[in-house]
C-alpha positions as CSV (number, residue, x, y, z in Angstrom):
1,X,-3.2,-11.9,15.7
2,X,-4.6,-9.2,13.1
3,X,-2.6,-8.1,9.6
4,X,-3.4,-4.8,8.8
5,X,-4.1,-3.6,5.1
6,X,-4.8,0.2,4.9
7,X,-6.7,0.7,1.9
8,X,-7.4,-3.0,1.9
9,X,-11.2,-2.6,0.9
10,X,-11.0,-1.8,-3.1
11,X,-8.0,-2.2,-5.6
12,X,-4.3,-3.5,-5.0
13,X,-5.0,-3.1,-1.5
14,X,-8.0,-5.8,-1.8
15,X,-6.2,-8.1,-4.1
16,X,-3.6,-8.3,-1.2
17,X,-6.4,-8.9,1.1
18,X,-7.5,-11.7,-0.9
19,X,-4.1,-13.5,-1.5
20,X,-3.5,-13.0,2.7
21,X,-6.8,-14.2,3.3
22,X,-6.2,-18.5,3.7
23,X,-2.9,-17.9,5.6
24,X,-3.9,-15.3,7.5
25,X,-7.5,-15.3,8.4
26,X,-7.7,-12.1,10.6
27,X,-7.4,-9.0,8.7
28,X,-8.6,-6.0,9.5
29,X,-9.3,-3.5,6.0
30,X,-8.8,0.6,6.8
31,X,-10.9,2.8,4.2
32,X,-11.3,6.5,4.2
33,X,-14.8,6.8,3.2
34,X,-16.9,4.3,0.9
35,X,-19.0,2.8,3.2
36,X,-20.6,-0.1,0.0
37,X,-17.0,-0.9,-1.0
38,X,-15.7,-1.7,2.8
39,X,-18.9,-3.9,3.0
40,X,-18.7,-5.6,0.1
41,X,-14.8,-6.1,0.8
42,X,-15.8,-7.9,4.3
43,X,-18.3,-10.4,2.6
44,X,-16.1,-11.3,0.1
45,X,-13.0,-12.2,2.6
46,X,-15.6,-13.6,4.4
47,X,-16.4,-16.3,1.4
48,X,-12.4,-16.9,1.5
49,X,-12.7,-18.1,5.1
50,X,-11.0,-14.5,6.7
51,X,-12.3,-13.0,9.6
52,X,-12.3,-9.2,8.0
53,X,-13.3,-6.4,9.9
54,X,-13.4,-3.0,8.0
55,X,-12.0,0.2,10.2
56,X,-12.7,3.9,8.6
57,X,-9.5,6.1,9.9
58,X,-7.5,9.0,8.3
59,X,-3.9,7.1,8.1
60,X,-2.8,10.9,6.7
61,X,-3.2,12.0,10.3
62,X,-1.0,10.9,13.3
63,X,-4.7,11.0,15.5
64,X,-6.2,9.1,13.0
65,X,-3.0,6.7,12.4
66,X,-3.1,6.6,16.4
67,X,-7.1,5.9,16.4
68,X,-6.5,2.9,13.8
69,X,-3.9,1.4,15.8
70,X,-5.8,1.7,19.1
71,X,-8.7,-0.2,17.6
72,X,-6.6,-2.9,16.9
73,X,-4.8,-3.1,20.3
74,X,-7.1,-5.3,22.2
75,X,-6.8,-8.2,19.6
76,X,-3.1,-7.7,18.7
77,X,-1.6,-6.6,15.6
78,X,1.5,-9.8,13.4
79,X,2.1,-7.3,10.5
80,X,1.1,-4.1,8.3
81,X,0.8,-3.9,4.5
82,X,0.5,-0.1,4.0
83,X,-1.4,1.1,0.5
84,X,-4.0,3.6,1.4
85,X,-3.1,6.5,-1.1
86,X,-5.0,9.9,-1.6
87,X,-5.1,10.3,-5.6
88,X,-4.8,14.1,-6.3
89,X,-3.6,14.4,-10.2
90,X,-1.6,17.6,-10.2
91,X,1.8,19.4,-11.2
92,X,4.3,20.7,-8.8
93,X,4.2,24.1,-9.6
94,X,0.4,24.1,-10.1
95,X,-0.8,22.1,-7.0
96,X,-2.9,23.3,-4.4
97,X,-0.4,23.6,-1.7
98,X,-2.8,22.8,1.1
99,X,-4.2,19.8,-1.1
100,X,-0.7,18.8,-2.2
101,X,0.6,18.9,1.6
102,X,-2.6,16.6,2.6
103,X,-1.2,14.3,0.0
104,X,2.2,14.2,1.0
105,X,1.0,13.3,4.7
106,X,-1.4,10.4,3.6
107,X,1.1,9.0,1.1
108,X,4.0,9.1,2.8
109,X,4.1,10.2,6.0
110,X,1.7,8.3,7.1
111,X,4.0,5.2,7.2
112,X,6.0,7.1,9.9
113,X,2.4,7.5,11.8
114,X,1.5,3.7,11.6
115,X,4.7,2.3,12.4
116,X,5.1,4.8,15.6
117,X,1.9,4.2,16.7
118,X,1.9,0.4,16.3
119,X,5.7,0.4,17.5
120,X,4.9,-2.1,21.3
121,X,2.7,-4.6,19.0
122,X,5.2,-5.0,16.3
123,X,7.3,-8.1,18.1
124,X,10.1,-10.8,16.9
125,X,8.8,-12.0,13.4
126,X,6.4,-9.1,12.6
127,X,6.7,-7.4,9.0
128,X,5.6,-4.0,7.6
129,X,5.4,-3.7,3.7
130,X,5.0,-0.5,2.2
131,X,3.0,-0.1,-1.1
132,X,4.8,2.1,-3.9
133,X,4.9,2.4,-7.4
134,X,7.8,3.5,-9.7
135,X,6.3,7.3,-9.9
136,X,8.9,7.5,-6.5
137,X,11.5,7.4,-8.9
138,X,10.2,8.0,-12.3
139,X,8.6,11.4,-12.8
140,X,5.6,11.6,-14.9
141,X,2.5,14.3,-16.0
142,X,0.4,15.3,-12.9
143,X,1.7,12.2,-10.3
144,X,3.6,14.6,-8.0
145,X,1.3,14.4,-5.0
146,X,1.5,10.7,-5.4
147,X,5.0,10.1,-6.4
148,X,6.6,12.6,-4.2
149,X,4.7,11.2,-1.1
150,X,5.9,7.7,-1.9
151,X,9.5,9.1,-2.7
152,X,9.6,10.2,1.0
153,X,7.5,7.1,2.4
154,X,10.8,4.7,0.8
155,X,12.9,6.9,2.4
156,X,11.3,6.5,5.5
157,X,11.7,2.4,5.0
158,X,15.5,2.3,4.7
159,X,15.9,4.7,7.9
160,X,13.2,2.5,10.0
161,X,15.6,-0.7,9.4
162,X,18.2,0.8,12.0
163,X,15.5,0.8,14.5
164,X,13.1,-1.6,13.8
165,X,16.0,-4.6,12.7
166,X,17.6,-5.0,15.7
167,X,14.0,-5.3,17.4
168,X,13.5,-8.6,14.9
169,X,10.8,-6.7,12.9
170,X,11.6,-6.3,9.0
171,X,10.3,-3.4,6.8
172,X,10.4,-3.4,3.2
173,X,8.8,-1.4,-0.2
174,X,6.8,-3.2,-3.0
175,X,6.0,-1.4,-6.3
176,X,3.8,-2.8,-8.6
177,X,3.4,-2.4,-12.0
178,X,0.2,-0.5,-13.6
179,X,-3.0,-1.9,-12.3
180,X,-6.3,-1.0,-13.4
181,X,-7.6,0.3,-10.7
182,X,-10.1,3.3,-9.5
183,X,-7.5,5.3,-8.4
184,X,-5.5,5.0,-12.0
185,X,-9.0,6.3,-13.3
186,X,-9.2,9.3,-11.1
187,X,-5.8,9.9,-11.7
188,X,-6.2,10.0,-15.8
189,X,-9.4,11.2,-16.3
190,X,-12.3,8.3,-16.0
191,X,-12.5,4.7,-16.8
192,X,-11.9,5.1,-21.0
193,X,-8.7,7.1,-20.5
194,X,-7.5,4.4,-17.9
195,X,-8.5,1.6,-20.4
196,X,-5.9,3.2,-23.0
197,X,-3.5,3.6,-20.4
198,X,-3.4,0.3,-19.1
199,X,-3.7,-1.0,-22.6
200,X,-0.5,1.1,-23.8
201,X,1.4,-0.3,-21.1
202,X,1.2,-3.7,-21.7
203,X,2.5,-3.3,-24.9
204,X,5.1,-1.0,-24.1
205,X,6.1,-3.4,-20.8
206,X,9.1,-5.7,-21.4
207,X,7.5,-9.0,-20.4
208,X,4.8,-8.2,-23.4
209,X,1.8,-7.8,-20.8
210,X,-0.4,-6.1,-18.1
211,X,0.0,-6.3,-14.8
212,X,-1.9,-9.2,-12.9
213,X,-2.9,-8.8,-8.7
214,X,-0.7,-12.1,-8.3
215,X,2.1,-10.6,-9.7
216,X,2.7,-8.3,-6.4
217,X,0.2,-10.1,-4.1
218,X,2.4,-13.1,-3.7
219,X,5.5,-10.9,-3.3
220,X,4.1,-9.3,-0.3
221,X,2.9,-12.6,1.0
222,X,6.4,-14.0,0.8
223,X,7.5,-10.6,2.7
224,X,5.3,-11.5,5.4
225,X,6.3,-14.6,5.8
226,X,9.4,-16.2,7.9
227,X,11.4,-17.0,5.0
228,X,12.0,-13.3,4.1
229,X,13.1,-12.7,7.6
230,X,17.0,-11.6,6.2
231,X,15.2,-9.0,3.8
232,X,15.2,-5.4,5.2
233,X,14.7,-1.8,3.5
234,X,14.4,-2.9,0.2
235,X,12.2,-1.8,-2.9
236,X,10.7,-4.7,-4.8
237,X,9.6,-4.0,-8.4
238,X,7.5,-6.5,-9.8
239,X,6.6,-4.3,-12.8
240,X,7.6,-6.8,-15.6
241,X,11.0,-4.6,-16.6
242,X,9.5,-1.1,-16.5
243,X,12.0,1.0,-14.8
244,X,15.3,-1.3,-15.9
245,X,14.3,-1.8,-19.6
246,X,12.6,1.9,-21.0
């Protein structure tokens, strides 16, 4: 049986990848559109033992959500750790309302989409983790496409429990801290500004430093595994006190 990790081929998404990969060696990695970065994501799961397999799909879609899911039929689907995002920096009043209402879709909705589409392979034991980030609840300069869309995908967590609980299939939200990521470069301005950024957080962050991929890897391995089978439509920080502690 397959785990699914949309936007599993670069960044947090990856580093999940790579913490799943000795306990679950089947994954399958959806990307949107760089072809080098899904290849070099296979080869290095590959190294770690994991049979990967890289899918390009539009989650932000229900066709494409539905397209994804089909390919993955055949072999069977255990779980789904959801982080694809689409980064577009913008206010609320200033956005681009056809860009801003893509965004919403791939960032939020598009949990709805997965989950309805995969709804007959999700069985007894299987888990979906959703990949936030405190912008949901903590409003900040131009992250209103991204924080708004994952405001409405942890909304769409707690109401999936009263369906998909009773079926034996948990759901849950993890939100990590700040990452260095591409995404956190397109979002300020290029790989200096995200440097700084990064950098002023970890001083700033209660715990006295960055974030680290194991920090919120593990948690969402211990969400998909039978231990956590109790835990249901809840929103995991593992941000080192940001968001309790300002």
């Amino acid at each position: 049986m397959t785990v699914l990790v949309t936007g599993g081929t670069k960044g947090i998404g990856l580093a999940i990848a790579r913490r799943l990969a000795p306990s679950y060696p089947r994954l399958a990695l959806a990307y949107h559109g760089d072809e080098a970065a899904a290849a070099t994501a296979v080869a290095e799961l590959a190294a770690l033992g994991a049979e990967a397999r890289a899918i390009r799909s539009d989650v932000g879609m229900p066709e494409g959500a539905a397209e994804l899911i089909g390919e993955l039929r055949p072999g069977g689907l255990t779980h789904i750790v959801h982080s694809a995002a689409m980064i577009y920096p913008t206010t609320l009043l200033g956005a681009d309302l056809g860009r801003f209402r893509q965004a919403i879709e791939t960032n939020g909705l598009s949990l709805l989409y997965l989950v309805h589409a995969a709804q007959d392979l999700l069985a007894r034991g299987s888990s979906v983790v959703f990949i936030t980030s405190m912008g949901a609840r903590i409003p900040s300069a131009n992250y209103g496409a991204l924080g708004v869309g994952k405001a409405a995908a942890e909304a769409i967590v707690r109401y999936l429990v009263a369906e998909l609980a009773p079926r034996g299939v948990r759901i849950n939200g993890v939100a990590p801290g700040l990452v260095h990521t591409t995404s956190v470069a397109s979002m300020v301005g290029g790989e200096e500004a995200a440097q700084a950024v990064v950098d002023r957080a970890a001083r700033s962050n209660p715990s006295g430093r960055m974030s680290r991929d194991s920090d919120y890897a593990s948690l969402v391995e211990y969400l998909l595994s039978p231990d956590a089978e109790f835990i249901q439509g809840q929103v995991i920080a593992a941000t080192g006190g940001v968001g309790v502690i300002g």
